[in-house]
N, CA, C and O atoms as a MOPAC input file, in Angstrom:
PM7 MOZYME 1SCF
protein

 N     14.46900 1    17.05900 1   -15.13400 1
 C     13.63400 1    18.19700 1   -15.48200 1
 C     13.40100 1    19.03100 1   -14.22900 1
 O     13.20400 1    18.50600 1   -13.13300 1
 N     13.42900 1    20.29600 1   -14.41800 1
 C     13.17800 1    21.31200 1   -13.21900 1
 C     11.59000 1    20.91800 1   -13.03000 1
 O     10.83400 1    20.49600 1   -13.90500 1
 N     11.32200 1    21.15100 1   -11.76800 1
 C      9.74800 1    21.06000 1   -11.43400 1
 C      9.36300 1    22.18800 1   -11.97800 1
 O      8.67000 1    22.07700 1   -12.99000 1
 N      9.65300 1    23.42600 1   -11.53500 1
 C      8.76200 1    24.31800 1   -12.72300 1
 C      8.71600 1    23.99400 1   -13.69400 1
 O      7.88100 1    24.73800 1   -14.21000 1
 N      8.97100 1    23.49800 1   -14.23000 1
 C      9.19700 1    23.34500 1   -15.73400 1
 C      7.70300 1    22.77300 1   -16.23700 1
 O      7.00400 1    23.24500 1   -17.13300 1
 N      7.49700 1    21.90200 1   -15.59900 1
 C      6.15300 1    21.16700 1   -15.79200 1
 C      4.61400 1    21.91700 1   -15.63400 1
 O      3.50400 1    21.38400 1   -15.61900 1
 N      5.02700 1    23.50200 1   -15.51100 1
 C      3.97300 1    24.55900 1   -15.69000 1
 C      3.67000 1    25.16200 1   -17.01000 1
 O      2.70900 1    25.91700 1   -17.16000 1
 N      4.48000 1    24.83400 1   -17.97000 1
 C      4.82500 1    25.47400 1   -19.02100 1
 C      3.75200 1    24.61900 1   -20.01700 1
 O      3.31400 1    25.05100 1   -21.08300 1
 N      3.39400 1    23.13900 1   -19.34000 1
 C      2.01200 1    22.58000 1   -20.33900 1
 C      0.72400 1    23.25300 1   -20.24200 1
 O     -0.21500 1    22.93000 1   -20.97000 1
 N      0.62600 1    24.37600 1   -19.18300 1
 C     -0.68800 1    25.07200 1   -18.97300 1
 C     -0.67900 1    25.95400 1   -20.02800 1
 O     -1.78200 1    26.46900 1   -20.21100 1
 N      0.36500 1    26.37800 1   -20.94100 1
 C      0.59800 1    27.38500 1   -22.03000 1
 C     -0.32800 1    26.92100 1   -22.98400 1
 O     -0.09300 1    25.76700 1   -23.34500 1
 N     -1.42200 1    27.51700 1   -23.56800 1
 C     -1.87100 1    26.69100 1   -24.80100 1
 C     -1.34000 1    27.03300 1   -26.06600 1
 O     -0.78500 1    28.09600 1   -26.34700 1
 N     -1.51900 1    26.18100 1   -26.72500 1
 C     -0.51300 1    25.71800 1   -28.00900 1
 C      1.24600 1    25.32800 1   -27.63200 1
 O      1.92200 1    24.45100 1   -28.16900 1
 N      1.53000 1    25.97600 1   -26.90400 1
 C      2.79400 1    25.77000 1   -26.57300 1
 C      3.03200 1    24.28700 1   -25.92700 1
 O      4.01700 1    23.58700 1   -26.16600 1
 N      1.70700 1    23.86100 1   -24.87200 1
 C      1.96100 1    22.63300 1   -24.59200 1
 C      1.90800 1    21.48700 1   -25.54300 1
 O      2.44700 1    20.39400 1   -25.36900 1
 N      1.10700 1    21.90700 1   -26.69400 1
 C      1.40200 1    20.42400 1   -28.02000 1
 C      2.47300 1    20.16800 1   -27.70200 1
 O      2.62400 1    19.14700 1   -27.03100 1
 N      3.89700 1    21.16100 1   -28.12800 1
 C      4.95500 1    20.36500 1   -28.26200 1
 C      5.24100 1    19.92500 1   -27.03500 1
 O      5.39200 1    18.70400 1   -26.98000 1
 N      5.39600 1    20.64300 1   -25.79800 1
 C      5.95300 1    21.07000 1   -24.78700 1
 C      5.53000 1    19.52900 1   -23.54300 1
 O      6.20200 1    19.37500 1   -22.52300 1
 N      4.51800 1    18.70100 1   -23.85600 1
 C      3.88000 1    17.50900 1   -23.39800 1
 C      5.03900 1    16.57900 1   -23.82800 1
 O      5.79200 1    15.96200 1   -23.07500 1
 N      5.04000 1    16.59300 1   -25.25200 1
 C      5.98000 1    15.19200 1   -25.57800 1
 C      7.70500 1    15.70300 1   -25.17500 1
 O      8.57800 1    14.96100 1   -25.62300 1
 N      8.11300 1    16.80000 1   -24.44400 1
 C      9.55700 1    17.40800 1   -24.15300 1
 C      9.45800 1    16.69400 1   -22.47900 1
 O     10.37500 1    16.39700 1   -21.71400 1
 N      8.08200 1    16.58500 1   -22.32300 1
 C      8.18600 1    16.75300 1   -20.39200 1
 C      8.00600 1    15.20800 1   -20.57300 1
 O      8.72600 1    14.52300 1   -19.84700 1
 N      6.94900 1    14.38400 1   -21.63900 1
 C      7.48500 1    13.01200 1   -21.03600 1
 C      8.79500 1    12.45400 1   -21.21800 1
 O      9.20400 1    11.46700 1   -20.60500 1
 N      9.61700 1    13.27600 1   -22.29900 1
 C     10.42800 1    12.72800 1   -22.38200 1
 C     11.51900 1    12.62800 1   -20.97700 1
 O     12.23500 1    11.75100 1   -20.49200 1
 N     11.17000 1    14.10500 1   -20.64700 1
 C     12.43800 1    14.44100 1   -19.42300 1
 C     11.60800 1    13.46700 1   -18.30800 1
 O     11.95100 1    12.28700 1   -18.23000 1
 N     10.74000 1    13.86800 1   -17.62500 1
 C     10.16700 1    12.78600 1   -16.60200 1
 C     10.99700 1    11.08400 1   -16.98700 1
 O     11.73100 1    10.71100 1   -16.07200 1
 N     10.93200 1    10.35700 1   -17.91100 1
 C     11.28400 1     9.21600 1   -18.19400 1
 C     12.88300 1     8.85700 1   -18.42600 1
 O     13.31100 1     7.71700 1   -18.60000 1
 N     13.76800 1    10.20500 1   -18.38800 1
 C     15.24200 1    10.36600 1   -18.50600 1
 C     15.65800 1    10.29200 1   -16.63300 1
 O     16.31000 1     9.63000 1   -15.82500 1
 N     14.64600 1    11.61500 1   -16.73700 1
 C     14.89000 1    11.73000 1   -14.42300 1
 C     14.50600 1    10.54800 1   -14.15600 1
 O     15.49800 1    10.07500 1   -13.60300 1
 N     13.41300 1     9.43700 1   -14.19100 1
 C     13.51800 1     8.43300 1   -13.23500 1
 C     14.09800 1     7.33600 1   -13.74700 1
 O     14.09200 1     6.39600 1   -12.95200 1
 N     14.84400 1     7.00200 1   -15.30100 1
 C     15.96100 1     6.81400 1   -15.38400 1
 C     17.08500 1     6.81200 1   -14.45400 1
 O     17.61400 1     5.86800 1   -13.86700 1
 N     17.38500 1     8.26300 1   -14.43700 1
 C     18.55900 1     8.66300 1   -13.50200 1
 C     18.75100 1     8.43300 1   -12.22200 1
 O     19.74000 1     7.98600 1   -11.64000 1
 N     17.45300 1     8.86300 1   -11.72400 1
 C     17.12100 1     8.31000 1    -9.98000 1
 C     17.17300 1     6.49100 1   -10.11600 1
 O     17.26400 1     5.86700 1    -9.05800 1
 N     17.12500 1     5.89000 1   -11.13800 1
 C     16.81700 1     4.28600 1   -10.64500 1
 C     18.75800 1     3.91200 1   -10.99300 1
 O     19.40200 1     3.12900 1   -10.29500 1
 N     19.12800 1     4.39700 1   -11.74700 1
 C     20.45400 1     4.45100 1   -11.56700 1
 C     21.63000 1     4.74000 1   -10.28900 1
 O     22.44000 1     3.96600 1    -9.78000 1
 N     21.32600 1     6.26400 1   -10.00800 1
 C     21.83500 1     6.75000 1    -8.74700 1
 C     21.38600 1     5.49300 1    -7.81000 1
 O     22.26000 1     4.98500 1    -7.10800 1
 N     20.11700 1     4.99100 1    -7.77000 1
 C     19.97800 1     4.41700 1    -6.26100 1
 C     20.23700 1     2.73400 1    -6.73400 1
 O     20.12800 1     1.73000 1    -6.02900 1
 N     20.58500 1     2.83700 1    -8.06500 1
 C     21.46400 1     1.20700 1    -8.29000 1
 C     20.27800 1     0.06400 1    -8.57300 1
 O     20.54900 1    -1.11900 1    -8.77900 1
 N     19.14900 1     0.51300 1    -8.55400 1
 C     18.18900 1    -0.17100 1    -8.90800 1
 C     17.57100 1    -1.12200 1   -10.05600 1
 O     17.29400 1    -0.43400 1   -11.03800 1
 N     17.44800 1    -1.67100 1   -10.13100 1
 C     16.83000 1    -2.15200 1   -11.75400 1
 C     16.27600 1    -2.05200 1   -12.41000 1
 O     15.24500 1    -2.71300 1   -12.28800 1
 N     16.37700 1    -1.30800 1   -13.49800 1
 C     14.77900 1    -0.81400 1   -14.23800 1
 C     14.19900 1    -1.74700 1   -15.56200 1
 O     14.82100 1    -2.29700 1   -16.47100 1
 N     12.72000 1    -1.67800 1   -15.26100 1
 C     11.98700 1    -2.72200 1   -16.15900 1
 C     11.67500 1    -2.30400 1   -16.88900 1
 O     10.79300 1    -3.09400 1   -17.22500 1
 N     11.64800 1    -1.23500 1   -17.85900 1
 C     11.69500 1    -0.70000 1   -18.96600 1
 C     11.68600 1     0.33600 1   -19.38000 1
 O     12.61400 1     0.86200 1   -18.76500 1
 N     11.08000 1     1.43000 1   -20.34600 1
 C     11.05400 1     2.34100 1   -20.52300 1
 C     11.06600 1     3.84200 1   -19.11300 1
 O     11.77100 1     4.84900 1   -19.05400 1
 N     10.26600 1     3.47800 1   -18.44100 1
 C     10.32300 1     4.31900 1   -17.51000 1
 C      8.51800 1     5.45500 1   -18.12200 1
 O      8.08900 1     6.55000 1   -17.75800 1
 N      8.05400 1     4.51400 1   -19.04200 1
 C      6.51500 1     4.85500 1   -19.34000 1
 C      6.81300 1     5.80700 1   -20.61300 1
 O      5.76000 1     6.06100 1   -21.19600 1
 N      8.15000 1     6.51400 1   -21.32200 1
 C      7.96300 1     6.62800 1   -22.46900 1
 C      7.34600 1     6.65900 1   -23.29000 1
 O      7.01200 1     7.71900 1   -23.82000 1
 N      6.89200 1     5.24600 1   -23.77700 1
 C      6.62900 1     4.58300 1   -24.62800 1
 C      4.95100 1     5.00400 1   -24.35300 1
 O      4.45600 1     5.69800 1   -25.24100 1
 N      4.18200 1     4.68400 1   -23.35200 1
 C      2.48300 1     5.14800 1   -23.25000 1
 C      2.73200 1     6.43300 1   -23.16600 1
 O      2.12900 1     6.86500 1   -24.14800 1
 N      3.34800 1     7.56400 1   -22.50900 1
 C      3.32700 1     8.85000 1   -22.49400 1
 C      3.58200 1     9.65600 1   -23.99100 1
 O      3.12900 1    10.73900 1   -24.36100 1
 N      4.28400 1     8.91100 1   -24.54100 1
 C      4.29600 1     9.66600 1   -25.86400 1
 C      2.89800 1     8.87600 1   -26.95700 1
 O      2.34100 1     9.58400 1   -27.79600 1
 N      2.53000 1     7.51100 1   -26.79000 1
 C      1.40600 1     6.88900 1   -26.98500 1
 C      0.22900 1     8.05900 1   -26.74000 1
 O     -0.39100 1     8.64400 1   -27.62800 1
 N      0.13100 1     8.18600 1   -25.72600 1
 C     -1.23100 1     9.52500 1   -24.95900 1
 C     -1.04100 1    10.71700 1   -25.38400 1
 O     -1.95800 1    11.50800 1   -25.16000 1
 N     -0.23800 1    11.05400 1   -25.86700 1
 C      0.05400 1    12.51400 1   -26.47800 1
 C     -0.48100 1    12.76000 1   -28.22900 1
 O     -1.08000 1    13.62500 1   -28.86900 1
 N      0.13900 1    11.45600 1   -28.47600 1
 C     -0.63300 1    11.13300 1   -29.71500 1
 C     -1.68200 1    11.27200 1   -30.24200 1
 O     -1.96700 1    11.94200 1   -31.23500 1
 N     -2.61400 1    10.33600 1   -29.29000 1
 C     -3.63000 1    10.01200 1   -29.11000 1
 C     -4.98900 1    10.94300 1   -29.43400 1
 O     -5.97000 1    10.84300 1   -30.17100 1
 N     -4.43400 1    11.99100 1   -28.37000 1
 C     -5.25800 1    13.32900 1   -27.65200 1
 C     -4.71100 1    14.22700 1   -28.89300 1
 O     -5.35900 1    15.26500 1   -29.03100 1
 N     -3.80600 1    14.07000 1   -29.68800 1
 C     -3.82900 1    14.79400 1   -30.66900 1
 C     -4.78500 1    14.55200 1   -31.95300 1
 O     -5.36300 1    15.40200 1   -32.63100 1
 N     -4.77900 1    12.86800 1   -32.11500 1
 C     -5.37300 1    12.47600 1   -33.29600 1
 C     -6.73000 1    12.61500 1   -32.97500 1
 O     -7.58500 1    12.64200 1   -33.86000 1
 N     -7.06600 1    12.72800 1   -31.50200 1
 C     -8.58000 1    12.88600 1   -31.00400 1
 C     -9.20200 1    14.46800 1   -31.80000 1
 O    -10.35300 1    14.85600 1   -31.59900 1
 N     -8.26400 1    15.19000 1   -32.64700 1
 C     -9.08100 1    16.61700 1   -33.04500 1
 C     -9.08400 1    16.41900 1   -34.50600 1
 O     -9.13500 1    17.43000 1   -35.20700 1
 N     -9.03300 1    15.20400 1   -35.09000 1
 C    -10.09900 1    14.79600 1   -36.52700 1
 C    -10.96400 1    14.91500 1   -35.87800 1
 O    -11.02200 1    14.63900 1   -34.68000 1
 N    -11.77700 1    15.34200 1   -36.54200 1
 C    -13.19700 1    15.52900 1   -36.68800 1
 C    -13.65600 1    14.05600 1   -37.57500 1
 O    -13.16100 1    13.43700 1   -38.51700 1
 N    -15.12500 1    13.85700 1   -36.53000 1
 C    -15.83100 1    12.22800 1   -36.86800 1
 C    -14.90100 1    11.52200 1   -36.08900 1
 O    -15.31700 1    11.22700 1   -34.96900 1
 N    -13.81300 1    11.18300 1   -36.35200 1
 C    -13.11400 1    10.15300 1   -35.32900 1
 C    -12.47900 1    10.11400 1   -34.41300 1
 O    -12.14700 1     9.10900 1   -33.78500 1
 N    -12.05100 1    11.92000 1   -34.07200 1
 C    -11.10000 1    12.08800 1   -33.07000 1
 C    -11.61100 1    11.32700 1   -32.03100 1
 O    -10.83200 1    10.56200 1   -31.46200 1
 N    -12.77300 1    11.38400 1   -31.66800 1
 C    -14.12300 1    10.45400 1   -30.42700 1
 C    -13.09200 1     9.42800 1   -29.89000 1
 O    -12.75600 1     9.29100 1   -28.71400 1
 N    -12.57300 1     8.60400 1   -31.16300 1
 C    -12.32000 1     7.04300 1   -31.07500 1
 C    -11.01500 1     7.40700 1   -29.72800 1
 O    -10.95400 1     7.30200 1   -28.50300 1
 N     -9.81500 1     8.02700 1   -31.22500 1
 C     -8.62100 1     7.90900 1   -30.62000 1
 C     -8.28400 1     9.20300 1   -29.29200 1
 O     -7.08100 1     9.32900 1   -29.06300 1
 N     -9.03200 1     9.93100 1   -28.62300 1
 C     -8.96200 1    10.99700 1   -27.45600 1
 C     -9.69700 1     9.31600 1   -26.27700 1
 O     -9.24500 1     9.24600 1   -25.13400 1
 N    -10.37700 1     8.58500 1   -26.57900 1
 C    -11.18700 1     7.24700 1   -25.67800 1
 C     -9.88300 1     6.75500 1   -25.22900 1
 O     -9.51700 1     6.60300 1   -24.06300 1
 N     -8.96300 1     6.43000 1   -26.75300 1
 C     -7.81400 1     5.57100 1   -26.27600 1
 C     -7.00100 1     6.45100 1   -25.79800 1
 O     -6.37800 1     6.17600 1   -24.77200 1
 N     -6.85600 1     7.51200 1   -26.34000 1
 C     -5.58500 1     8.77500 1   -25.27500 1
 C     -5.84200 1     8.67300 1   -23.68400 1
 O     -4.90000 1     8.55100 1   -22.90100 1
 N     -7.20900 1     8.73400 1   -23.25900 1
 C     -7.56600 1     8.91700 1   -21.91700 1
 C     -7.18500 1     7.46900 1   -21.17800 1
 O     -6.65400 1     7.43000 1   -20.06800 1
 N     -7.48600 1     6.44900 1   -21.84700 1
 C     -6.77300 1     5.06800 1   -21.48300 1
 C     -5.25900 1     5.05100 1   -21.21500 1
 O     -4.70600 1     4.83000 1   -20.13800 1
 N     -4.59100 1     5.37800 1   -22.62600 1
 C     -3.34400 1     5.40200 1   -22.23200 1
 C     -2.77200 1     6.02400 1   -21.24100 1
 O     -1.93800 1     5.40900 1   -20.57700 1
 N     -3.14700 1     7.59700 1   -20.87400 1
 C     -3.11400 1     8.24800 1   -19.70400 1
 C     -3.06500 1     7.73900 1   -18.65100 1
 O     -2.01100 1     7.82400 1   -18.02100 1
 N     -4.20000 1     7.02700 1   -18.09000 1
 C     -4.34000 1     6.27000 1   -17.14500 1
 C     -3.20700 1     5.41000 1   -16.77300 1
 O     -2.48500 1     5.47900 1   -15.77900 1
 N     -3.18300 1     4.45500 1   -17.91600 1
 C     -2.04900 1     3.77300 1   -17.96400 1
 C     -0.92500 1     4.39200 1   -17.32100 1
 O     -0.48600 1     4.21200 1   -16.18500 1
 N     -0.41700 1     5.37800 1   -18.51400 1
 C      1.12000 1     6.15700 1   -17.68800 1
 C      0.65500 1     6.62000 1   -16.42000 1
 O      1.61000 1     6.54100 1   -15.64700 1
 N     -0.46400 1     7.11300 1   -15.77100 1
 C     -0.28900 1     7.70200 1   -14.71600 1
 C      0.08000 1     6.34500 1   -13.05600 1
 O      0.65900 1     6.34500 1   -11.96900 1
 N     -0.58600 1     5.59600 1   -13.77300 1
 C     -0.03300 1     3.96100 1   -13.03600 1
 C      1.21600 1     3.91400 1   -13.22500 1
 O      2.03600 1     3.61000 1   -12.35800 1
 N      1.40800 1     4.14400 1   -14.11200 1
 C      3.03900 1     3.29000 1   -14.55900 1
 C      4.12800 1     4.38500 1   -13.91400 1
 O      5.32800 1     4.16900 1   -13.74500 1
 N      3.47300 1     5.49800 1   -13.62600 1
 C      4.62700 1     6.32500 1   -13.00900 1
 C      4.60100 1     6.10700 1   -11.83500 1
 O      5.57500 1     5.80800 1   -11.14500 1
 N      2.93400 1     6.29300 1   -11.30500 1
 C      2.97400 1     6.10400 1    -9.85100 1
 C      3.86500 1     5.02900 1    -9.20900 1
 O      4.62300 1     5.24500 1    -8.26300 1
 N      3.63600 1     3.45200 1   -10.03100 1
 C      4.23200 1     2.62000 1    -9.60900 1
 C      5.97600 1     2.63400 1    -9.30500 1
 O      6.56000 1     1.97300 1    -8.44600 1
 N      6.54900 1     3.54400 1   -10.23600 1
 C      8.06200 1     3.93500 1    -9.92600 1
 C      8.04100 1     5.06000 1    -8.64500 1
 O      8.79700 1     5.07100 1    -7.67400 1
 N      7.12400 1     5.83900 1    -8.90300 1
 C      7.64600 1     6.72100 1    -7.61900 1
 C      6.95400 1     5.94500 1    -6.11200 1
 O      7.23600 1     6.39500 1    -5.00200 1
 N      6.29900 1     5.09000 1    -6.24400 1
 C      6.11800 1     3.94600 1    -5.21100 1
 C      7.51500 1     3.28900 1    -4.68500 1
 O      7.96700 1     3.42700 1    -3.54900 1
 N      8.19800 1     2.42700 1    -5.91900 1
 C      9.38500 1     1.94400 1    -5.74300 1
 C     10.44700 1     2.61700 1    -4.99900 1
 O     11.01100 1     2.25400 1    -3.96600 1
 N     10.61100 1     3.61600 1    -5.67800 1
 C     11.45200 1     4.99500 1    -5.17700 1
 C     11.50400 1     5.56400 1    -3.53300 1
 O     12.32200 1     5.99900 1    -2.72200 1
 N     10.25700 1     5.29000 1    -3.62500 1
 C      9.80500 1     5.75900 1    -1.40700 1
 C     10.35700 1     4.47700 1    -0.89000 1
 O     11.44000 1     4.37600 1    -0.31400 1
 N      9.54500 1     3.52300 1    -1.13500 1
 C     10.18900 1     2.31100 1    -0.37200 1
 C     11.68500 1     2.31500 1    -0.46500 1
 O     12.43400 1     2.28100 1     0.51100 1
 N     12.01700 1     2.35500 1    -1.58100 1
 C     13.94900 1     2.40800 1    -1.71900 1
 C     14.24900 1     3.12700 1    -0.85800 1
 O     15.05800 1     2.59700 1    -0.09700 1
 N     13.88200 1     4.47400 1    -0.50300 1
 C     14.05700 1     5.83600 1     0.71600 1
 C     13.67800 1     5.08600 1     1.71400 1
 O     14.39100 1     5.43100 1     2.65700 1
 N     13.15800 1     4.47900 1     1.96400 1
 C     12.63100 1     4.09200 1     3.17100 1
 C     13.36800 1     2.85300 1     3.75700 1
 O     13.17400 1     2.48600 1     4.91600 1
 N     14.18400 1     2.25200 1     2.94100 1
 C     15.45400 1     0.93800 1     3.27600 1
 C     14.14400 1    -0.21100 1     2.89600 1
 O     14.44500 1    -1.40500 1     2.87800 1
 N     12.53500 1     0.25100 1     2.56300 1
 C     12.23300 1    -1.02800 1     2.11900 1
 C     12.23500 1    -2.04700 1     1.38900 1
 O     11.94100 1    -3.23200 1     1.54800 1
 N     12.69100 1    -1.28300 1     0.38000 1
 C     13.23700 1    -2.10500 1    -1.30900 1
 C     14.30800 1    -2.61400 1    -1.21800 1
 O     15.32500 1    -1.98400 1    -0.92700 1
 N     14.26500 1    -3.93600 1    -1.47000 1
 C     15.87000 1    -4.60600 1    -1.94100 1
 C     16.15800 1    -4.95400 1    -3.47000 1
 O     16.46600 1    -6.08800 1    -3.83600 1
 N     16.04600 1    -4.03300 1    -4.18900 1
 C     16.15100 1    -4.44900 1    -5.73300 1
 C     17.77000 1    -4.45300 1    -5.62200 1
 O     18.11100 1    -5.35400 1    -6.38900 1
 N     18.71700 1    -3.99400 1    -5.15100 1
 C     19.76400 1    -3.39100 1    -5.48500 1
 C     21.00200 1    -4.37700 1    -5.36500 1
 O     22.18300 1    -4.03700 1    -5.43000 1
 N     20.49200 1    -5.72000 1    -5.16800 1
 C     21.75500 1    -6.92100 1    -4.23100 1
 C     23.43200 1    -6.83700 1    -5.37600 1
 O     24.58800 1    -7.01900 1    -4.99300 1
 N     22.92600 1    -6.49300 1    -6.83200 1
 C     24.03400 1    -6.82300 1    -7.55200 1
 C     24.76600 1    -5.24700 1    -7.94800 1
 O     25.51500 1    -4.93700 1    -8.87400 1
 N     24.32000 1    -4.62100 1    -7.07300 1
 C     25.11400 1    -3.26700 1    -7.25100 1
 C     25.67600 1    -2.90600 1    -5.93500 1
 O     25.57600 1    -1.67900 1    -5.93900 1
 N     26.04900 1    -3.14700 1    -5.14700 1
 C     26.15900 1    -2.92600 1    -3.85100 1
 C     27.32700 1    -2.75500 1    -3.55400 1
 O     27.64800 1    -2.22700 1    -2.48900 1
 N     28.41500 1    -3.28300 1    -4.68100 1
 C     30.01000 1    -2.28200 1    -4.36100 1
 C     30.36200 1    -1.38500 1    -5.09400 1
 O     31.45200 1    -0.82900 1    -4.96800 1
 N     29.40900 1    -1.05300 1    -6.08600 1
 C     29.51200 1     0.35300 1    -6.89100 1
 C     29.08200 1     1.35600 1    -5.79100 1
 O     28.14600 1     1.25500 1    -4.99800 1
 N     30.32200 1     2.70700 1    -5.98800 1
 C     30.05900 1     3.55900 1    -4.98400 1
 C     28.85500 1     4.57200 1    -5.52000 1
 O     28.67200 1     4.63000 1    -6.73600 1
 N     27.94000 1     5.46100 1    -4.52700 1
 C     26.69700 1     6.08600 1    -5.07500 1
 C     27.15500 1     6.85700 1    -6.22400 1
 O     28.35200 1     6.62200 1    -6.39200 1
 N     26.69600 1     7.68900 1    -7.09700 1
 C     26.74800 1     8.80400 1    -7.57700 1
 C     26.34000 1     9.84600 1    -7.29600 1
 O     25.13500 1     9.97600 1    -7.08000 1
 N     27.16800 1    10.87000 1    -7.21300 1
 C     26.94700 1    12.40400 1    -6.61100 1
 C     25.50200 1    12.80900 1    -7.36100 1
 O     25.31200 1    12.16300 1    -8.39200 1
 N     24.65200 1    13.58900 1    -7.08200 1
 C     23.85300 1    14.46900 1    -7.70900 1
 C     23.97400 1    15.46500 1    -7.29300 1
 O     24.27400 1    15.69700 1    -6.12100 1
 N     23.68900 1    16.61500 1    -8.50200 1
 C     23.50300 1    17.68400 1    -7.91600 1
 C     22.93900 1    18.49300 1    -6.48500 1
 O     23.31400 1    19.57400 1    -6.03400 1
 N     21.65900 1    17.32800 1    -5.83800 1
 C     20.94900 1    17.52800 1    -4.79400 1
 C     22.04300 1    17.15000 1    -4.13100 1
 O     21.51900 1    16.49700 1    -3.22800 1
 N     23.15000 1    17.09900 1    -3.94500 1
 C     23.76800 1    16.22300 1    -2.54100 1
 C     24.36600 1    18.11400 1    -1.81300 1
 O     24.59100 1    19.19500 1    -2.35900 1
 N     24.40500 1    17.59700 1    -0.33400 1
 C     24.56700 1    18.82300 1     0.38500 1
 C     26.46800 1    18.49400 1    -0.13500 1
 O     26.99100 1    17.43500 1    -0.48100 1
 N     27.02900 1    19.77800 1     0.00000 1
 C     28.77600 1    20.12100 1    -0.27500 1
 C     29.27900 1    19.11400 1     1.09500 1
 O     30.17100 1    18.27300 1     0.98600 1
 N     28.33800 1    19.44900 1     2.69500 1
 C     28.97600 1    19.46700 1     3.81300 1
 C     28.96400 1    17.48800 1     3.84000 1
 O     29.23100 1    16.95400 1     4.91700 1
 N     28.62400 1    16.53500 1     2.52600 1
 C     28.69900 1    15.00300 1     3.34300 1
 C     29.74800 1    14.40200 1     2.68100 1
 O     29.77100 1    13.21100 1     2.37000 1
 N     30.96500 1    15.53100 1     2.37400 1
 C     32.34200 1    14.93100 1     1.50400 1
 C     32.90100 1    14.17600 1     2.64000 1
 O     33.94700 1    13.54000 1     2.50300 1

């Protein structure tokens, strides 16, 4: 996902949909980054609570009960916002040569990304 891109939830009404498009892409990109860097990934990549919290904060605008389920949206939130942090934690240390998740990938050659400079052929 482009980083701008993630401005486009300040739109109102537009972000209803536009929330469950960005967790999806956020959870595809660090997908991709745990791939590129050969890493192992333990599951969803937070999916699964990010589209949970979107829900949530939606079913929170019944009236009488929204109360309940916007309590559990703000939980789940939390949740994903851990559950991401904790990958982009992983991710620095990996940058940083501190992480050794990678022992059974280590003769697969990297994959190009788009970010790579032309001049390290």
């Amino acid at each position: 996902m482009e980083p701008g891109h993630v401005w486009f939830n300040l739109i109102p009404f537009f972000s209803v949909v536009w929330i469950f498009i960005t967790v999806n892409r956020v959870a595809d990109s660090l997908a991709d980054e745990f791939d590129d860097r050969r890493m192992r990934a333990d599951g969803d990549f937070g999916r699964n609570q990010g589209v949970t919290y979107n829900v949530m904060f939606l079913l929170g605008m019944i009236p009488y009960i929204g109360g309940i389920f916007s309590l559990i949206g703000l939980i789940m939130w939390i949740l994903y916002w851990i559950k991401i942090a904790g990958y982009s934690r992983r991710l620095a240390e990996s940058a940083a040569g501190n992480y050794d998740d990678n022992d059974d990938y280590d003769d697969r050659p990297r994959r190009r990304s788009r970010y790579d400079d032309d001049d390290d052929r």
